[in-house]
N, C-alpha and C positions, 0 to 999 in steps of 0.2 A: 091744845093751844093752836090758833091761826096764825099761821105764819104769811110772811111781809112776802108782796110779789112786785117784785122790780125788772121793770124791762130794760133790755142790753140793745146798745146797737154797735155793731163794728165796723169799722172803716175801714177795711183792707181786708182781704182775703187769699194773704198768700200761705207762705209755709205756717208759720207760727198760728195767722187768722184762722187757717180751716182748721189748724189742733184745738181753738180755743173752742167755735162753732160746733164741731165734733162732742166734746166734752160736755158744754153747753146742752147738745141736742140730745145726748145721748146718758148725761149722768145727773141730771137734774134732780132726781131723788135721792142723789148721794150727796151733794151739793146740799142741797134741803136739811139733809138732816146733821150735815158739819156745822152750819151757819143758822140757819132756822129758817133760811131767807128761801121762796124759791123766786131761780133766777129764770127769765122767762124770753129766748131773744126774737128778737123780733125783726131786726133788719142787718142784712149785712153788704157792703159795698164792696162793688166789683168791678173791674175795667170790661171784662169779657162775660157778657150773659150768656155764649154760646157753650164756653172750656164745660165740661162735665165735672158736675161737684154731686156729690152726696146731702147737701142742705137742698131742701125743696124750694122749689122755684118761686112761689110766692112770700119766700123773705128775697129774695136776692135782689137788688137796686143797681144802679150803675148811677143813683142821683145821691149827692152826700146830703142835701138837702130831707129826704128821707128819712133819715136819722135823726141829724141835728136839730131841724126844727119838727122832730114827731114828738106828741105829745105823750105816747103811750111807751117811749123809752127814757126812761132817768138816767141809766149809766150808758158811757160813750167812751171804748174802747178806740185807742185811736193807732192802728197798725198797720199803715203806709210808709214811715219813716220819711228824712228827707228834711228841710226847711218849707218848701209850701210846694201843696197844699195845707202841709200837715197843722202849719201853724194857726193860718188863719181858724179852719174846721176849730183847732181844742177855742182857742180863743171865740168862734161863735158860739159853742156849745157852752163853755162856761157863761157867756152872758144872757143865753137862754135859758138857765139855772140846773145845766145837767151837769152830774160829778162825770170828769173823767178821768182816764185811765190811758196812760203810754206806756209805749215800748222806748220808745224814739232819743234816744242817750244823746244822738247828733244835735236835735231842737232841741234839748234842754241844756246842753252844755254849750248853745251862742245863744236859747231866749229863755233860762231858767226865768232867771229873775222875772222879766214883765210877763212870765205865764202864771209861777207862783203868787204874782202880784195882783191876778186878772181872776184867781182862784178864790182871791183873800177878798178883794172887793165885791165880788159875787155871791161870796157866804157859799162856797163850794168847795171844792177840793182837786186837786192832781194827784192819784197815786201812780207813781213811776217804780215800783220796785223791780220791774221786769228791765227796766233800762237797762241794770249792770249788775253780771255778774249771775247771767240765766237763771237758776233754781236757788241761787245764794239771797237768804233775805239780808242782806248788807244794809240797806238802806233801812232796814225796821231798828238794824243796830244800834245804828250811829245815830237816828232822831229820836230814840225813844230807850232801846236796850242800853244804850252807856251814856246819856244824856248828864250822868253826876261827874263825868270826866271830859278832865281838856283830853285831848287826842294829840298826842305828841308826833304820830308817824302811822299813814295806813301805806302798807304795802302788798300790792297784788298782783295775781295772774290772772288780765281781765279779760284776755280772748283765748278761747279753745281753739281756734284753729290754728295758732302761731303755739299753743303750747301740745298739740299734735305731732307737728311738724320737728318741731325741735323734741320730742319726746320719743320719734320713728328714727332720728340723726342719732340721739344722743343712745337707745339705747339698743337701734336694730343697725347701725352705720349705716344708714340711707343718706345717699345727697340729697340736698335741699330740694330740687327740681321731682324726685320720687318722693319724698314724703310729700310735698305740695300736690303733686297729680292722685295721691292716694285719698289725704283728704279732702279733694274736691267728689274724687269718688265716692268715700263713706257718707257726703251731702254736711262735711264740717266746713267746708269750704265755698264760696261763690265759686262761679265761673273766672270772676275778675278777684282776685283776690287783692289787691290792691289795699282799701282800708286797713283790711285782718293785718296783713304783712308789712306795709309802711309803719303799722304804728298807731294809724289814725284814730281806726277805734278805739284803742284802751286810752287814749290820750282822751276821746271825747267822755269815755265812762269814770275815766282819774277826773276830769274835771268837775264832775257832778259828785262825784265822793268826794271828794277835797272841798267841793265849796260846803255842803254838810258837816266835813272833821270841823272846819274851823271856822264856821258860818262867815264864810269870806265873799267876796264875789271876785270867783276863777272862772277866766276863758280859756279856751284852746289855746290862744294865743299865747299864754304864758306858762305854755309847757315845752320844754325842751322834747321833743321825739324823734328816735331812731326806732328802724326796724329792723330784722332779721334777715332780707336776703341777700345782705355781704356776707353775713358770715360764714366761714368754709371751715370744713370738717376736719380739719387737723386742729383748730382750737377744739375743738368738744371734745377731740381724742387725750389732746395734753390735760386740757380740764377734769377730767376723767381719773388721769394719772396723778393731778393731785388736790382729788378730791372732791371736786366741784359737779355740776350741773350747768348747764344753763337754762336760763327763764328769761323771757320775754314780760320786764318784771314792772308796771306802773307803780312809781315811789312819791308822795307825799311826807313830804318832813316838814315837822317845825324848829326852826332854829329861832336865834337869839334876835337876828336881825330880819325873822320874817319866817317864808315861807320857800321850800324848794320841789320844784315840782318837774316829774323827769318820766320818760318812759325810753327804755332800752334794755338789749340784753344784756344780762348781768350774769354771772356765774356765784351760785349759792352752795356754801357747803353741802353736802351731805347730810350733816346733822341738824341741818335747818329744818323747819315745818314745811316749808316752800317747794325742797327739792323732791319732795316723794308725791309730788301732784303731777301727775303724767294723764296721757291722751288729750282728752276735750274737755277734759276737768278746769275748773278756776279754782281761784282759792284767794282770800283775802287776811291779812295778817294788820289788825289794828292797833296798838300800843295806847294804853290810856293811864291816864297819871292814877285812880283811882286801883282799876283792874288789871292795870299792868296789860300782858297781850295776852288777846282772843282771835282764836283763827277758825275762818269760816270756808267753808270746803263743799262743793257739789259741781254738779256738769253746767258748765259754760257754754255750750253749742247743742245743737241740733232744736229741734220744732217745741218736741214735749215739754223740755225745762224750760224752752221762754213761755210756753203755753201754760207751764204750771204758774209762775209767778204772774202772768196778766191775769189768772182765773184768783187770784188770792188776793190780787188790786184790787178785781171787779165785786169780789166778795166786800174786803175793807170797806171800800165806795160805795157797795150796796147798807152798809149797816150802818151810816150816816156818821162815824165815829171822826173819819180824818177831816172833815167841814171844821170845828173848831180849832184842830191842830192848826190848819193854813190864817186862821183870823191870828193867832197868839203867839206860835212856834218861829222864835227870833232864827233858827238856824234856815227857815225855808223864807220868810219876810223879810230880815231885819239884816242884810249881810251888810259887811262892814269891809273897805279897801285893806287890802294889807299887802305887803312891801314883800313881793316878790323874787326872790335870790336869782341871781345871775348864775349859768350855767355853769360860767369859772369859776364860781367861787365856795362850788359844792366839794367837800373834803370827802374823801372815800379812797377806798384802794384798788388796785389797778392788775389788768396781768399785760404784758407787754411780749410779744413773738418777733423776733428779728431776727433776720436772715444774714447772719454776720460770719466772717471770711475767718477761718481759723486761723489764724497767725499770731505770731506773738505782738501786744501791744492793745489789740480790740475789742478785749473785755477794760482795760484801763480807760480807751477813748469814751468806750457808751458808757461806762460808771461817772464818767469824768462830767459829760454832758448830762446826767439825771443827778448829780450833784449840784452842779452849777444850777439846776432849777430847784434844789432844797426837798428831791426825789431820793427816799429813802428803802434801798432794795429790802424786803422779806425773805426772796428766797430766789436762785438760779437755778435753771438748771439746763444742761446740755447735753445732748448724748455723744457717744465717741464717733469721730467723724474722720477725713481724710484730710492731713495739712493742705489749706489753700484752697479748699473748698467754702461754700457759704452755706452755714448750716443752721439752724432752728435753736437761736438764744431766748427760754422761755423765764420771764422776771415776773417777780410779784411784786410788788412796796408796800410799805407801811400807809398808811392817808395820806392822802396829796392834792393837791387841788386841782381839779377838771383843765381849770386857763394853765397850770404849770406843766400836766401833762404836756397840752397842747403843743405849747410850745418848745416842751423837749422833745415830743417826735415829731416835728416840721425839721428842728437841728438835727439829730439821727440820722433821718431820712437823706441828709445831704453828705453825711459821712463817707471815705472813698470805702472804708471797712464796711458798709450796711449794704443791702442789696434791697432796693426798690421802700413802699413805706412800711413801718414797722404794723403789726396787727394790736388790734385795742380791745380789749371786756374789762368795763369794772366790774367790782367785785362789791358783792352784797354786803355792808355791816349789819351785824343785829343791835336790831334796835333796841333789846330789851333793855 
């Protein structure tokens, strides 16, 4: 049997680019004979013609022009990241009728829509499975693998480097600042770690799952996000003590009045699926009315796992199957507004650290103010201290509401019994 030869062209050639290049140039017969396809590349684009690479010199370009408009490449790998260039390149590629393929989780979670739209009018296709959740086919899931279920709640660990970091805290007591310099080390990390650690990322890759759970259309914008680097290592220590973990956890919920969409650290039982995802691992937990929960699990960071998932797009794209999904498939064309929950008004439970003066009287005042907001403790607990000292009051509560916490620790906080503001992790429900 003769097999189908589709030429590749890749825009970018950095970490992830030269793994795919590599593989490409290097495994084409194992390729061949998974797919039937052989994949043939042909150009790849580079800012620097001089840096030394291992791909020969006569595919390397510095013109995107090359690619985009070559006739002798069909699929178009698009791996510069970024809003533009990035955008404009997929959008001229698709109107010159070539299937592409991103990494780029940032341009699709502010121009899903008018790219998938740009796909659909074209009679082409976008496969992004590589956007989120590195080696995890998440996105095969939710379009195709559980397509017979509403999706009530995807919950994930969408960055390995923030679940590194908290995994070197949590389970080797490292401060923040040494697990961060490690993993820039191991290459889990940028230089600027920034995105990973504010939050940004997983906030752009929840948005791109989320708008697929519930074929909505979700921006960045309507996601609440916290990151990691307030947190200090006597929570992870008490968390520890009863029970917990922490994750750097991107949550998706459907409620009654909509939709709540959140990314921060959380602290997850033990007995959760979640909590035993440590290093540069991801892991995605999806609940569907049908299958109940599916949890999907692989490495979220370094070169290879995003290079294996761009090589399994470039595959899809090569075999001309997701062209009609983009014309038909309501969850990537057809998204619909939906009523976004306000941060306050997400119920969940709480742990609460306060630096409170042992004396008689101060357990009454802080009970007295988490009442007064309709805050119902779970559990206290204190260790033995010295009268007249301010010592570490560690609370759990039953569900409460984000805006009620709030406002019980602002009053706390100004307590003469509290010392300085109280510490905050909610606590993961299961969603089962």
């Amino acid at each position: 049997m003769q097999h189908i030869k589709i030429g590749v062209g890749l825009l970018g050639c950095g970490t992830v680019g030269g793994g795919v290049a590599d593989v490409l140039l290097r495994q084409a017969d194992h390729l061949e004979k998974r797919s039937g396809i052989r994949l043939e590349l042909k150009k790849v684009l580079v800012r620097d013609m001089t840096k030394p690479r291992s791909i020969p010199a006569s595919l390397i370009t510095t013109r995107p022009e090359d690619i985009i408009d070559n006739r002798d490449v069909q699929v178009v790998a698009e791996l510069v990241g970024g809003l533009e260039p990035a955008g404009e390149w997929i959008l001229r590629s698709l109107k010159n009728g070539k299937r592409v393929v991103t990494a780029n989780k940032y341009l699709l979670a502010h121009r899903g829509g008018e790219i998938f739209s740009a796909a659909a009018d074209a009679r082409s296709c976008v496969c992004f499975e590589a956007s989120c959740g590195g080696a995890i086919p998440i996105v095969l899931a939710l379009t195709r693998g559980l397509l017979a279920n509403e999706i009530n709640a995807v919950v994930g660990i969408l960055n390995g480097t923030c679940n590194y970091i908290l995994s070197q805290m949590t389970q080797n007591n490292k401060p923040y600042a040494t697990a961060l310099a490690e993993a820039q080390q191991a290459g889990f990390a940028e230089a600027d770690p920034h995105m990973d650690v504010s939050g940004l990322d997983s906030g752009h890759k929840l948005a791109v799952l989320a708008s697929l759970a519930f074929g909505a259309d979700i921006r960045p914008a309507d996601i609440d996000i916290q990151g990691i680097a307030n947190l200090q290592d006597v929570d992870l220590s008490y968390a520890k003590e009863l029970g917990y973990v922490c994750k750097l956890l991107a949550i998706a919920q459907r409620q009654d009045a909509g939709v709540s969409l959140r990314v921060h650290p959380a602290l997850v039982s033990v007995a959760h699926p979640l909590a035993g995802v440590n290093g540069s691992y991801n892991a995605v937990s999806v609940d569907g009315s049908v299958a109940g929960r599916t949890v999907y699990f692989g490495r979220g960071a370094g070169a290879m796992p995003t290079a294996s998932a761009v090589l399994a797009d470039i595959l899809e794209a090569a075999m001309g199957s997701t062209a009609p999904l983009f014309a038909s498939h309501p969850l990537l064309n057809n998204r619909r507004p939906m009523n976004v929950i306000s941060p306050t008004e997400v119920n969940t439970r709480h742990y609460l650290r306060i630096a409170a003066l042992d004396k008689p009287g101060t357990i009454h005042e802080i009970t007295g103010v988490l009442g007064r907001h309709q805050i119902s403790i779970s559990a206290m607990t204190q260790h033995e201290s010295k009268v007249g000292a301010y010592v570490p009051l560690v609370i759990t509560t039953h569900e409460a509401l984000d805006g009620s916490i709030g406002k019980a620790l602002a009053e706390l906080s100004q307590l003469s019994c509290v010392s300085g503001a109280p510490a905050h992790l909610r606590i993961l429900d299961d969603y089962e």
